[in-house]
N, C-alpha and C positions, 0 to 999 in steps of 0.2 A: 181402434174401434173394430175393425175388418178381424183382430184376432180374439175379438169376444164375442163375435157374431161364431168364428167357426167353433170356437169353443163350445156355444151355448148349441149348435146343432148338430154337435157331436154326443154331449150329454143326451140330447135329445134322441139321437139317433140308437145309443147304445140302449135306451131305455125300451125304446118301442122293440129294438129285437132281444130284449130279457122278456117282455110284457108276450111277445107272440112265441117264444120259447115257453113260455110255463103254459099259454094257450092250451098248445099240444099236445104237451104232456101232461095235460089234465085229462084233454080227448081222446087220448090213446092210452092212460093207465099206466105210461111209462116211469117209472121211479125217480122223484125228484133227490136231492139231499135232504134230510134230517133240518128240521126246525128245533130250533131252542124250542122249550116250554113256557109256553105263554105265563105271565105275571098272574098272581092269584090263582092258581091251581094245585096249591098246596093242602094235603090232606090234614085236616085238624083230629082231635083226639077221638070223636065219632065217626070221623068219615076210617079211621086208620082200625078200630075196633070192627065196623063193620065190614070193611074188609078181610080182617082176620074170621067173620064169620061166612062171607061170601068163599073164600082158600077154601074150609074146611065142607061147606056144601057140596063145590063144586069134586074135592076128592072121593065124596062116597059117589057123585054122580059119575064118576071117573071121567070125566070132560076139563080139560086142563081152558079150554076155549069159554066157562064161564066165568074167568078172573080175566084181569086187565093186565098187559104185563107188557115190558119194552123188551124192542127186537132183539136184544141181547141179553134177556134172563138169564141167569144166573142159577140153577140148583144144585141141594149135598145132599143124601140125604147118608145118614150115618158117616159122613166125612166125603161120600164118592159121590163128585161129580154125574149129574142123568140129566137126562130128558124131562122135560116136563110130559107126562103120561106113564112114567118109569115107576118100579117100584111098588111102594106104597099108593102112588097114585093108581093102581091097577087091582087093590086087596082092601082100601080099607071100605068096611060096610059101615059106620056109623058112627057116632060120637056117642061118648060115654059121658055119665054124670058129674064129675068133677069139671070144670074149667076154672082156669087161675087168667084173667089177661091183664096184659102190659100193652102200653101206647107211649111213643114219645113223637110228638109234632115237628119240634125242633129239629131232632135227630130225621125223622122220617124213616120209622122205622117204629116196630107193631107184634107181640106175636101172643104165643098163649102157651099155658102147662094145660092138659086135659086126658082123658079118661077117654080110650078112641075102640073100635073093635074093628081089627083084622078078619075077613072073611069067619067074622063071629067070636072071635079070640080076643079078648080083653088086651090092651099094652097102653103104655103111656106116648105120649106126643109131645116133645116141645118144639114149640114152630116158632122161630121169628124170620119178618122179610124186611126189607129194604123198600122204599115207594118214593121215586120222583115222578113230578105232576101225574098226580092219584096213579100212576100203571107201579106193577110190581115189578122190582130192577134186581133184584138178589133172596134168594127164598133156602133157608138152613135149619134142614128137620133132624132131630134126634128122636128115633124111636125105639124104644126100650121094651121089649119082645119080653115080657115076664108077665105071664097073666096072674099070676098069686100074687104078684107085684102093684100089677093094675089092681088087681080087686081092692087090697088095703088100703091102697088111698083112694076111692071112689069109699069107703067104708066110712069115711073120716066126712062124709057127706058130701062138704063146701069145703073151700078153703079158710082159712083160720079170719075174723071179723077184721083183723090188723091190716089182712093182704088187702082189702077191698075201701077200707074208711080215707077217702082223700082226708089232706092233708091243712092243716090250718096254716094260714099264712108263717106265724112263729115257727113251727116247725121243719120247715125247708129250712135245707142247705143247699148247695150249689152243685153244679153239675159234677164241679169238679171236686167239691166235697164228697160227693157220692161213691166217685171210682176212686179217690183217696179209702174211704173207709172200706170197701171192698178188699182191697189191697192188703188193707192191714190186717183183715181175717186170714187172709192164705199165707201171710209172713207168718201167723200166728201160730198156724197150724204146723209152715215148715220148722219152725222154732219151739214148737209145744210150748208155748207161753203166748197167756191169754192177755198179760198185764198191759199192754198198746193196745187191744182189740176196743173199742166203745161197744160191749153187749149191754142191749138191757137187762136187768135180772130175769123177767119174765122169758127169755128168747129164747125158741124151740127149734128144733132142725127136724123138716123131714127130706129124706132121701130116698127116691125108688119108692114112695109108698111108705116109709120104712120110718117112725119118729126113734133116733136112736138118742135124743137128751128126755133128761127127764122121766122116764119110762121105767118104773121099777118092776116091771113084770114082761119085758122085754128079757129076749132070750140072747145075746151079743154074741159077735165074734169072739170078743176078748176077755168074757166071764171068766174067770178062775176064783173058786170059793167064794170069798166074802168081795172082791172084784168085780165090779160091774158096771163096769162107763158109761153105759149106756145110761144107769139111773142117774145119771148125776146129770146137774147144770151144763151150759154149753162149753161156760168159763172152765171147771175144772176137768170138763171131759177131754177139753184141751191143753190142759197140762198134763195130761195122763203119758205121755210120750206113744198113745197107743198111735202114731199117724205116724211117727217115725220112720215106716218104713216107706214115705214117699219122699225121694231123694228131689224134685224138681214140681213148680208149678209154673210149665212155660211151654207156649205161649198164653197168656189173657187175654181176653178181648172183652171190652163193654160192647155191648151190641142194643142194651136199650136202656135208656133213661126215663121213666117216666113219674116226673116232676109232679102232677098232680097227686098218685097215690105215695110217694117216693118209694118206688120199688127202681133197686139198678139190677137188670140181666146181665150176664156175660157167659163165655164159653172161655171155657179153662181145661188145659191139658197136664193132668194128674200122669204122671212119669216115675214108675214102681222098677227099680233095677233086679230084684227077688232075692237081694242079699243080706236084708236086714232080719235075721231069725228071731231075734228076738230082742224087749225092750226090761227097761226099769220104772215101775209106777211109782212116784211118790209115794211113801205113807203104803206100799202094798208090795212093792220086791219086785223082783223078775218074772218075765211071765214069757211063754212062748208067742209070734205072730203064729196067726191062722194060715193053712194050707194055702188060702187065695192068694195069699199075698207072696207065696215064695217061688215065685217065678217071675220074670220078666213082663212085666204088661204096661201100657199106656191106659188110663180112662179119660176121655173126654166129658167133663160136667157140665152141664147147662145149670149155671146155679143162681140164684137172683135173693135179693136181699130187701127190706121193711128199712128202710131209712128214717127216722123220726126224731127229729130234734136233736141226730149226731148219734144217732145210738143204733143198734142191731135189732129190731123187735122181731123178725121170723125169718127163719133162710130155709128156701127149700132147692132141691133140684133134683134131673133126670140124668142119669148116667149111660156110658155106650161102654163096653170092653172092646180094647182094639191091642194089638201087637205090637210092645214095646217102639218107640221111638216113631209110630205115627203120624201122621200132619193132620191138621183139622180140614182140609181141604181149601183153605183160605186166608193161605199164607201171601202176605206178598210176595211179587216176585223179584229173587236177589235176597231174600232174608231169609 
């Protein structure tokens, strides 16, 4: 009995000097430990869009202090590590007409393709971030400094009716569906064979502003005479061997899922060794690669995909040039 009395006024006792320890440090502003995040403060697919709109305010206001973000943010922006106030936080003056957004709840994690102006200079933006309990925890910008670039797709108005139409029950596939199909685009590409890809027939690519399927009046890198990939379908543009010359796509990263429109984001590292001079087109012969491609480079793609019922219905994305064998800035560490 006597050893549950001291028991019970030792519990007692440790509590009362935890209770007048956080007292204090409430009254003096002194720093306690980190709280888990309360239950229910998860951002849903409105709260994760408007916050993609609140980011993108606050950087023309150049005030990083009107987003919410945890003590240990996280930014890239073109791969390199900054500040938040860094950068682009410090140039851009406004948002341009194109906006494309992604939202995933589940994932937590939110961003957008858009049409931005640099101290009045047109360029493209894709932003996606990271969000536990609503503050911003990891923020990775690509922005693509080509104002002729920016103009053509702001040109294009809106984004395609496909990127924006949620999804009907039937047409969902699974999360992991999603980065499966993703996957099997860039196998496609490193293998110039289209026959594993699920394309819709209808599926368009634009890149940089830039639709290189479908487009018969499109001017390509890789025209020669009656030659010209860019007109053609996604499926045989990718049997053309014209991609050849990119020896690796590694690392991938899915970075957003978002299940209601099914659109899948990710960041991929296109890996160009500048030794492949030249390919064979089916059905067209040999043909020279273009200048760009015969050197050494890495590009980093932000590229995101129309998922609908298994199938590919539009792929677009934002490009960076960076100097062969690169890191995207967010690698783990040890890999």
């Amino acid at each position: 009995m006597k050893k549950r009395i001291y028991a019970g006024a030792v519990v007692f006792l440790c509590a009362l000097a935890l209770s007048a320890i956080a007292a204090k440090s409430a009254a003096t502003g002194s720093p306690t430990r980190p709280q888990p995040e309360v239950a229910g403060t998860a951002c849903d697919y409105g709260c994760l869009t408007s916050l993609v709109d609140q980011y993108l305010q606050a950087m023309v206001a150049h005030d990083p202090s009107k987003i919410p973000t945890t003590t240990n943010v996280r930014l890239t922006e073109n791969t390199i590590p900054l500040k938040l106030g860094d950068a682009l936080w410090g140039t851009m003056t406004g948002v341009g007409t194109y906006k494309l957004y992604f939202a995933d709840p589940e994932g937590g994690s939110a961003g957008i393709e858009a049409s931005i102006r640099e101290n009045g200079t047109p360029a493209i933006l894709l932003l996606r971030f990271k969000v536990v309990g609503r503050k911003i925890s990891e923020i990775e910008m690509l922005v693509h400094r080509n104002a002729a670039e920016a103009e053509a797709l702001e040109k294009f108005g809106k984004p395609n009716p496909d990127w924006t139409r949620p999804l009907e029950p039937a047409q969902h596939v699974s999360r992991q569906e999603m980065w499966k199909i993703a996957n099997l685009y860039f196998d496609g590409i490193l293998h110039s064979d289209s026959s594993s890809v699920p394309f819709d027939p209808k599926c368009d690519r634009i890149l940089d502003g830039y639709k290189d399927t479908n487009n018969p009046t499109a001017k390509g890198w890789f025209d020669k005479d009656s030659f010209k990939p860019d007109a053609m379908g996604i499926a045989e543009n990718m049997n053309m061997h014209i991609w050849s010359y990119i020896h690796s796509i590694s690392p991938r990263r899915m970075v957003v899922l978002d299940e209601k429109t099914g659109i899948a984001v990710g960041m991929f590292m296109f890996n160009h060794p500048g030794n492949v001079l030249s390919a064979d087109a089916p059905g067209f012969g040999k043909f020279d690669m273009p200048p760009v491609v015969k050197h050494p480079s890495s590009v980093l793609m932000g590229e995101f995909f129309k998922i609908e019922s298994g199938k590919i219905h539009q792929i677009e994305g934002v490009s960076i040039s960076l100097p062969y064998g690169a890191k995207t800035g967010w690698e783990v560490a040890g890999k």
